[in-house]
TORKOL-4160 file (C-alpha; in steps of 0.2 Angstrom, whole numbers, padded with zeros to 4 digits, m for minus):
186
<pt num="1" X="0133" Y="0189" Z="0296"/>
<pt num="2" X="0121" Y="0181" Z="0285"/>
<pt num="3" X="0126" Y="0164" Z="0276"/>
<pt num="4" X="0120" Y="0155" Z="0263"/>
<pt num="5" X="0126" Y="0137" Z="0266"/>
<pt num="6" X="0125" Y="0124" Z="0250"/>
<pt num="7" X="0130" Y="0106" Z="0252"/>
<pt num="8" X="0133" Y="0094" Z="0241"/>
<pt num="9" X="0126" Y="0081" Z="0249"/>
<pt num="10" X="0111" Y="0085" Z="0259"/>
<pt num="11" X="0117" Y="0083" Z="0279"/>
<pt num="12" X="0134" Y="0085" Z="0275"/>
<pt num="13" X="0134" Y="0103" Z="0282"/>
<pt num="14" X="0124" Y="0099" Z="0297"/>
<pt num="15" X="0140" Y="0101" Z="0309"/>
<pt num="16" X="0147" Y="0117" Z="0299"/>
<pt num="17" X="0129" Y="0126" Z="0301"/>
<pt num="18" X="0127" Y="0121" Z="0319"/>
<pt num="19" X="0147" Y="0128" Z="0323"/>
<pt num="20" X="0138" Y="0145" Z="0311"/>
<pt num="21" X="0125" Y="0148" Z="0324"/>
<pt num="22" X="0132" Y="0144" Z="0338"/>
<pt num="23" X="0144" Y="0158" Z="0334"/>
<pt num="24" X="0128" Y="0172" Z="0331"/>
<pt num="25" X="0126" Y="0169" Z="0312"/>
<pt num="26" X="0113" Y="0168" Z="0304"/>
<pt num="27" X="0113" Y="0154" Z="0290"/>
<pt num="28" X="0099" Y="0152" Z="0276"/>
<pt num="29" X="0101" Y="0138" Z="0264"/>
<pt num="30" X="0094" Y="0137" Z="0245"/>
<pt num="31" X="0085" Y="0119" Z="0245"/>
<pt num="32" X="0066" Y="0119" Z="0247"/>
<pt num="33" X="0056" Y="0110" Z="0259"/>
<pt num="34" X="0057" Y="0095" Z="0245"/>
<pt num="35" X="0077" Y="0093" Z="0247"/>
<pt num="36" X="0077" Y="0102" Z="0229"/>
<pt num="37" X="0092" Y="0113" Z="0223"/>
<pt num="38" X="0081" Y="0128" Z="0225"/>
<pt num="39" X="0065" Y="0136" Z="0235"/>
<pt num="40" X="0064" Y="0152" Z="0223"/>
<pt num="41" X="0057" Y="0140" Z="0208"/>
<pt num="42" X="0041" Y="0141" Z="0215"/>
<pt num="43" X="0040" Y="0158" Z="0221"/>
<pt num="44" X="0055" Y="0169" Z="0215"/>
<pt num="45" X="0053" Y="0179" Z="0231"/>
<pt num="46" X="0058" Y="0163" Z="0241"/>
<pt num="47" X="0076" Y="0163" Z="0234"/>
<pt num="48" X="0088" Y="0169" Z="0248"/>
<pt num="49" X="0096" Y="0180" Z="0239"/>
<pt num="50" X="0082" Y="0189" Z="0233"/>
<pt num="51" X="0089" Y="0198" Z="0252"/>
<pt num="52" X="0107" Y="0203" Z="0256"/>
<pt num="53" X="0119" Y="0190" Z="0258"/>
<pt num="54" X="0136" Y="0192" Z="0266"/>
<pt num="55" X="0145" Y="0174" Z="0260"/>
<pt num="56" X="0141" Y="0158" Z="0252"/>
<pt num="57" X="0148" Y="0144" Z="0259"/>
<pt num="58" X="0149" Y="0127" Z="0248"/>
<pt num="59" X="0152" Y="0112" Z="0258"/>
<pt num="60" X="0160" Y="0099" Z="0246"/>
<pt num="61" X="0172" Y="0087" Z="0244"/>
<pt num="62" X="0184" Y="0094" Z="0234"/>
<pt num="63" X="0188" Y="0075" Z="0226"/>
<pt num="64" X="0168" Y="0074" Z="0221"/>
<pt num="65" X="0162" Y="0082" Z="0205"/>
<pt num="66" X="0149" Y="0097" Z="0207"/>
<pt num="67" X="0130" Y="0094" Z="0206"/>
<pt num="68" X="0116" Y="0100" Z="0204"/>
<pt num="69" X="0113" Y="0102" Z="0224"/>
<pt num="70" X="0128" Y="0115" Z="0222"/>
<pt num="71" X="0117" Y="0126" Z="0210"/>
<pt num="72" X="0116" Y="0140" Z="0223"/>
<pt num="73" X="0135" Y="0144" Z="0220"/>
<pt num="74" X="0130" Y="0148" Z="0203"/>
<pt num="75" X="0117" Y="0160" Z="0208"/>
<pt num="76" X="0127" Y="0167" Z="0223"/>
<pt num="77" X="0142" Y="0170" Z="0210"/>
<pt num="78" X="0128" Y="0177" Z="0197"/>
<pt num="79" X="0125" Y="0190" Z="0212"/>
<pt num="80" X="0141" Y="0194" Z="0215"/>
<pt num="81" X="0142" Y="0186" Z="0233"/>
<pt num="82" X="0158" Y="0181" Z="0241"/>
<pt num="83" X="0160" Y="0162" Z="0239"/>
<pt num="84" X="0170" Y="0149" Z="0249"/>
<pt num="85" X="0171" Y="0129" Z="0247"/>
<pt num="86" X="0174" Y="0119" Z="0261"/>
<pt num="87" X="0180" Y="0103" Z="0264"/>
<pt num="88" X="0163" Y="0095" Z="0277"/>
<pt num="89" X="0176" Y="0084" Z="0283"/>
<pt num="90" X="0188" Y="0095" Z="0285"/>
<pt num="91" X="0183" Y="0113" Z="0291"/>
<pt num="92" X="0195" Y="0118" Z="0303"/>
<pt num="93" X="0210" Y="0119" Z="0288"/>
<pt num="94" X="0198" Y="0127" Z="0276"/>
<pt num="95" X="0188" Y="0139" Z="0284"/>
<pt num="96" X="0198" Y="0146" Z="0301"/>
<pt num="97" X="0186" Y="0160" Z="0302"/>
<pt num="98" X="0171" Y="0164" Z="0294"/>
<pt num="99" X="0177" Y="0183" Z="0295"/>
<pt num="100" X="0193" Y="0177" Z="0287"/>
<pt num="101" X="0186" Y="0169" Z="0274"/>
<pt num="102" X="0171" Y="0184" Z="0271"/>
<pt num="103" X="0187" Y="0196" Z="0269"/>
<pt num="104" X="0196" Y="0185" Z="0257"/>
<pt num="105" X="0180" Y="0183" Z="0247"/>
<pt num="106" X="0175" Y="0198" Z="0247"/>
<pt num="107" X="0192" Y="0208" Z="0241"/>
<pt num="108" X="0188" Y="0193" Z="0226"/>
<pt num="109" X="0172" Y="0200" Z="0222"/>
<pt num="110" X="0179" Y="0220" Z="0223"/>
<pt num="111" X="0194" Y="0215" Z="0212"/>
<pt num="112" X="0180" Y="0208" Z="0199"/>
<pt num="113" X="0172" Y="0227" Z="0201"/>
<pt num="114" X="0189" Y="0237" Z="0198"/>
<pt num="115" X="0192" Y="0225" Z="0183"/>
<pt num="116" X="0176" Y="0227" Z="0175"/>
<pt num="117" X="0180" Y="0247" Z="0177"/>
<pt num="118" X="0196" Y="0245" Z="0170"/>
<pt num="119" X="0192" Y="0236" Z="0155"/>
<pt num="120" X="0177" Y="0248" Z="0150"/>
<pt num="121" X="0189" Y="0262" Z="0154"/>
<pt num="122" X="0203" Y="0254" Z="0140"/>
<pt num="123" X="0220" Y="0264" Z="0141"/>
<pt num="124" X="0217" Y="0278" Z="0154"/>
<pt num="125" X="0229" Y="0275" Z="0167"/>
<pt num="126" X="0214" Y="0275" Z="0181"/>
<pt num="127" X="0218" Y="0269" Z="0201"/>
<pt num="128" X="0200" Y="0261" Z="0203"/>
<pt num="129" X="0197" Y="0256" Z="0222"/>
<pt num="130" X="0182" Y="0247" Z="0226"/>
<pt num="131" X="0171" Y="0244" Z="0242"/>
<pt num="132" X="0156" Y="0230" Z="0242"/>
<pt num="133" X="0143" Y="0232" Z="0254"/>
<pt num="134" X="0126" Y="0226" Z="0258"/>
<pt num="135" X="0115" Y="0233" Z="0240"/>
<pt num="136" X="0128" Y="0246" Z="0237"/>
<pt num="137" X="0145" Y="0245" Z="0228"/>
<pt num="138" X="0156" Y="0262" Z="0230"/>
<pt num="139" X="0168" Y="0265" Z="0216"/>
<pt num="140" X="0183" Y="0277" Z="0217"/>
<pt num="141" X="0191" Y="0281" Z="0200"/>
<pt num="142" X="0208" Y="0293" Z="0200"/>
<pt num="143" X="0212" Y="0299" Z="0182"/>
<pt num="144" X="0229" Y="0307" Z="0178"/>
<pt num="145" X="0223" Y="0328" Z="0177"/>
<pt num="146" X="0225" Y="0328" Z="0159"/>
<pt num="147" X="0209" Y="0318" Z="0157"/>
<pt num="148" X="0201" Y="0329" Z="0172"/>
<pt num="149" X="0189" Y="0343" Z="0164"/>
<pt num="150" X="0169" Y="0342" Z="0171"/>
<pt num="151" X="0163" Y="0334" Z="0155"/>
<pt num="152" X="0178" Y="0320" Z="0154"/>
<pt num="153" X="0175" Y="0317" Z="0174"/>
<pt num="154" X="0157" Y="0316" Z="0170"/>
<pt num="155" X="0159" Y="0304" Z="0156"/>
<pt num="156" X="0172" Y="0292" Z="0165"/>
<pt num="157" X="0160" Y="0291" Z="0178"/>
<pt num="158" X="0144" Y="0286" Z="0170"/>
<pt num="159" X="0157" Y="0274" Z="0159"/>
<pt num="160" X="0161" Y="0266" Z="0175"/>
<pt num="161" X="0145" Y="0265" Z="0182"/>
<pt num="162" X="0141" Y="0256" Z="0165"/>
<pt num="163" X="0154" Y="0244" Z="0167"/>
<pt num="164" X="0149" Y="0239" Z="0186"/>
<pt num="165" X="0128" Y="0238" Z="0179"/>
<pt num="166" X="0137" Y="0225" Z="0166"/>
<pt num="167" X="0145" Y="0214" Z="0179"/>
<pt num="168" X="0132" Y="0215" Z="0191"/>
<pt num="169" X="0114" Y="0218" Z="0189"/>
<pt num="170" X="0110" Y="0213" Z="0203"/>
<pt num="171" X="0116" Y="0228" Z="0211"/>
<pt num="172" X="0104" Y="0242" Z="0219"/>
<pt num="173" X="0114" Y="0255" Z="0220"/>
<pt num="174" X="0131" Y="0261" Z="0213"/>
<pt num="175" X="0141" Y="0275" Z="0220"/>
<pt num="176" X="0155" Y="0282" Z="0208"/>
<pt num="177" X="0167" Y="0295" Z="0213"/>
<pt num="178" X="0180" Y="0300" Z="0201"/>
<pt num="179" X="0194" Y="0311" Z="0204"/>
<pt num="180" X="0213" Y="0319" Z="0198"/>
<pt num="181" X="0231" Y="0313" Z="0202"/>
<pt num="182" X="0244" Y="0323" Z="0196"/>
<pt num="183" X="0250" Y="0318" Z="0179"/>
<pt num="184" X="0266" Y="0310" Z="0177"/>
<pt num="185" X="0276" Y="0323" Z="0169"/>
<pt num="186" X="0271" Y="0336" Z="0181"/>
């Protein structure tokens, strides 16, 4: 997987990203070659999530306040990327598996997607099932049949696809797919 490791405090992480490669990960951090908050500044190209990213990974102490060295969590969250803090002092308990942790974060991201859908969809009674991957975000809308002509299909599917652009711009590429369920009185 690719990382994006933030610490709060530069060198807090050190053990965390050793433990990350050590297990075949490969882990990018925000912080230019100054110890700033962020190598894209200069050259937006630079910024690591320019590229896919599978998780974001904040090593913090969750006592401390957030700073400014923690800006990447706000741009990793901007781009919908899974997010997880950690305790530096105390990864074993917080993080027992970056796979673990990526699933987690990741069904947080996807609920985010099926909300937004929802909410631009108002009171249909749509199952929205949602599935992240890297540049691509596949949507699965069921409407009752009563809302299932071509030109109703057509229309909740370009309203979805809407909704997801809204959420996340940062998205290349949007698969919809909207089907029927039986109606309820059937």
């Amino acid at each position: 997987m690719k990382l994006l490791l933030i610490e709060s405090t530069p060198g807090s992480a050190t053990a965390i990203e050793t433990s990350l490669v050590a297990d075949g990960h490969e882990v990018v951090t925000c912080t230019d070659e100054h110890g700033g908050p962020c190598r894209g500044m200069v050259h937006h190209d630079a910024c690591p999530l320019e590229g896919h990213i599978d998780m974001a990974i904040v090593a913090r102490d969750p006592a401390s306040p957030r700073l400014l060295s923690e800006m990447g969590a706000v741009c990793a969250t901007r781009h919908r990327v899974p997010l997880v803090e950690v305790d530096p002092a105390d990864v074993a308990d917080d993080m027992p598996t970056v796979a673990v942790a990526n699933a987690l974060a990741t069904r947080r991201v996807e609920a985010g997607y099926a909300t937004a859908v929802r909410h631009e969809l108002g009171n249909i009674a749509a199952i929205v099932d949602v599935r992240r991957e890297v540049d691509r975000v596949h949507i699965t809308v069921q409407v009752p049949a009563s809302d299932g002509t071509p030109s109703k299909l057509a229309s909740l599917a370009d309203r979805a696809r809407h909704a997801v652009r809204v959420h996340d711009q940062y998205v290349k590429t949007i698969d919809i797919a909207v089907t029927c369920y039986p109606d309820p009185a059937d």
